[in-house]
N, C-alpha and C positions, 0 to 999 in steps of 0.2 A: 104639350105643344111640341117638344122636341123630338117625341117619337111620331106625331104625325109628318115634319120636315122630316126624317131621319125618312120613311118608309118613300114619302114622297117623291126623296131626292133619288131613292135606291128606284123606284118607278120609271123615273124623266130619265136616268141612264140607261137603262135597260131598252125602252123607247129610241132611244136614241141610237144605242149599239143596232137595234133591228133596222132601223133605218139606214143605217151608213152601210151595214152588211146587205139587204137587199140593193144597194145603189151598188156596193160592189160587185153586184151578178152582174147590173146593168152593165155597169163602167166597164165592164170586161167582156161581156158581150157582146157591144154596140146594140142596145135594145132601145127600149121609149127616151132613156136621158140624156138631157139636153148638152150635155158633155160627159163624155167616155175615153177612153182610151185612146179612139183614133177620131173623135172631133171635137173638136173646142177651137179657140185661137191661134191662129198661123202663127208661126215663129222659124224662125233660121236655125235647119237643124241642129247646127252645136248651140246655140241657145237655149234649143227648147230640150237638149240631154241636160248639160247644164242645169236648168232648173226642174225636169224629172226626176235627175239623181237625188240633188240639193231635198227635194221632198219627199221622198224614198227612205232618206236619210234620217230624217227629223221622224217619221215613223216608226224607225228602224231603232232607231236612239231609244226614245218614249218609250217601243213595248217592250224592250229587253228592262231598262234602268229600273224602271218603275216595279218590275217581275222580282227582282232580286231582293233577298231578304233583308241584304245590309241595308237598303234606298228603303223597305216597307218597316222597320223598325224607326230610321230617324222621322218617316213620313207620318206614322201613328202616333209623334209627338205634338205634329201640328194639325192632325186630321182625326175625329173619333173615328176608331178601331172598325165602328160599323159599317161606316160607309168608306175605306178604304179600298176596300175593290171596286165598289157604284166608282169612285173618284177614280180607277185607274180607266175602267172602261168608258169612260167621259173622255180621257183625255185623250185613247185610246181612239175614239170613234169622232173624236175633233181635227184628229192628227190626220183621219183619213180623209174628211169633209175637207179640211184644208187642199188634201193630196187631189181630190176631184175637181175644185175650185180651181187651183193656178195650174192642172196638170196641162202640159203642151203637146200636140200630137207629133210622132213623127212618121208621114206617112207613108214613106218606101215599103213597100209589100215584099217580105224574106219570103213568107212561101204563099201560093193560093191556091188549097183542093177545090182540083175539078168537077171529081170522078163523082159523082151524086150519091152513092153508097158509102163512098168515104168520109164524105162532109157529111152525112148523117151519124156514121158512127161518132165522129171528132164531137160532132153536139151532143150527142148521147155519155160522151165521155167528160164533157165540159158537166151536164146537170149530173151525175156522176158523184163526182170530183164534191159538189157543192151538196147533193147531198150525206155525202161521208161524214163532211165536215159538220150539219149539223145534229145528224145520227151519233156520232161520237161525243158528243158535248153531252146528250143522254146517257151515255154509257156510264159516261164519272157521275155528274151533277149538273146539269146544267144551270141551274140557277143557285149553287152555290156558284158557281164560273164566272156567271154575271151580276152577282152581287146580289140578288134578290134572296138571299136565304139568309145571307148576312143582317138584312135590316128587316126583316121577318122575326128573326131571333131576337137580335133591339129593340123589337112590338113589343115582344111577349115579356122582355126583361130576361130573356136566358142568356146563358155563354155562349159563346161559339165553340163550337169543337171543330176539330178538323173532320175531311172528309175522312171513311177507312180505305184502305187498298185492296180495290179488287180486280181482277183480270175479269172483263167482262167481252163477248162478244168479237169486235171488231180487235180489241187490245190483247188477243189471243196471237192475231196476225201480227200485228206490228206495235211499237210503242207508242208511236205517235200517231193515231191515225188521224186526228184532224188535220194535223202539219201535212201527213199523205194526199186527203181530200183538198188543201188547198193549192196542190202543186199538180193534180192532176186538173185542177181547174181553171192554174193558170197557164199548160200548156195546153190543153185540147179545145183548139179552136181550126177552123178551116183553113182561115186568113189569118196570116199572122203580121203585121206589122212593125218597122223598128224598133215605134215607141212600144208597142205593146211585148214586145221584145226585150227592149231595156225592163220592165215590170217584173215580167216572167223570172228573168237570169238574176236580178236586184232582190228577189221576192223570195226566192227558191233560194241565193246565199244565205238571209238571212235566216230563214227555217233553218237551214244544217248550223249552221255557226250557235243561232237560240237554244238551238234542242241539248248543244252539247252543251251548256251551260244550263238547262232545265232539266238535264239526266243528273250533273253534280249538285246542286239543289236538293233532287228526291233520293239520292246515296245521302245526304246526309243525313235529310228527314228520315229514312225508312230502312238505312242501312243494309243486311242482310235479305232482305226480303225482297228490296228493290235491285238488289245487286246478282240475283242468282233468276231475277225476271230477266235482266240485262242478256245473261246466261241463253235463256231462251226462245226468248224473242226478239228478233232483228228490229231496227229503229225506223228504218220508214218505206224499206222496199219488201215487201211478201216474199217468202222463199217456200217454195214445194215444202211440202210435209215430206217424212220419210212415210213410208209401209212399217208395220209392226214387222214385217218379217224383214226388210232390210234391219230396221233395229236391233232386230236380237241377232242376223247373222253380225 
């Protein structure tokens, strides 16, 4: 019985993460739903930053705390091991349901492409962006990521091992490429508004600020390996290759 709940419960999150992340194409897009970015309930601009930040925030809190080894050691004393990650991406993909639920729009328009060829590209850049990010999730594991390998392994009664380290693909260019794919998605849009605004700048801190505490993280984990990756590849903006013959001159 317990490894049926156990697979279960690793199911409903994973469902769940797919949902909150396709609501976030929406939300960001202003596409089918019924509250986005730039509509939902009217509020007085320093109110509605105010409570955008406030739940930015509690997002912000959640997926760094919960990421950190010291928070997932005392966490796997009150949580089986198994679904430890099912249980972060829960909270993870709650934290964002919340954010779409009370989000407040602010609706000053910072920029709006005209130019028809422009605003084509910006949406080309927006799906883009969104799909890097879930190309990259392939790259490592994606369903060790989301927790579905973990309670797979719980079926079978096996251990978990970690993933192994390997530079695949996209993680040739940059280290983080889905941190990349998320920021190129959350600026490339035609229209850009405050609120959508406050997201972007709110969104894209917290990437840089995570990353630098998920690169000392994997120096501990992986030490020399991960440290001489560091060495050669940049963290989330792509930089020109050299030529072999620039190289050797």
């Amino acid at each position: 019985m317990k490894r049926y709940l156990t697979v279960g419960y690793g199911a409903a999150g994973y469902l769940l993460f797919l949902a909150a992340f396709l609501y976030l194409v929406a939300f960001l897009g202003n596409f089918w739903a019924p509250r986005t970015v730039d509509r939902g309930p009217a509020s007085p601009t320093g109110w509605a930053v105010s409570i955008d930040a406030a739940l930015l925030a509690v997002f912000g809190l959640q997926h760094s705390v919960m990421a950190r080894p010291g928070f997932k050691s005392w966490w796997t004393r009150l949580v089986p091991p198994a679904v430890e990650r099912s249980t972060y991406v829960v909270c993870s993909s709650v934290a964002l349901v919340l954010l779409y639920w009370q989000w407040r729009p602010a609706p000053t328009v910072v920029w709006d492409v005209q130019v028809p060829a422009a605003r084509l590209l910006l949406w080309a850049a927006f799906w883009l962006g969104w799909a890097i990010c879930l190309a990259a999730t392939f790259m490592i594991n994606h369903f060790d990521l989301f927790g579905l390998r973990q309670v797979y392994l719980a079926w079978r009664a096996e251990p978990y091992t970690d993933i192994e380290f390997h530079v695949r693909l996209l993680y040739r260019l940059v280290r983080h490429p889905l941190m990349l794919g998320f920021v190129v998605a959350f600026w490339a849009v035609p229209t850009m508004t405050a609120g959508h605004l406050l997201f972007s700048l709110a969104m894209t801190g917290y990437i840089v600020i995570a990353t630098q505490f998920e690169e000392r993280d994997l120096l501990a984990a992986l030490g020399d390996q991960y440290r001489d990756y560091r060495l050669r590849v940049p963290m989330l903006v792509p930089r020109p290759r050299r030529s072999r013959t620039a190289r050797a001159g």
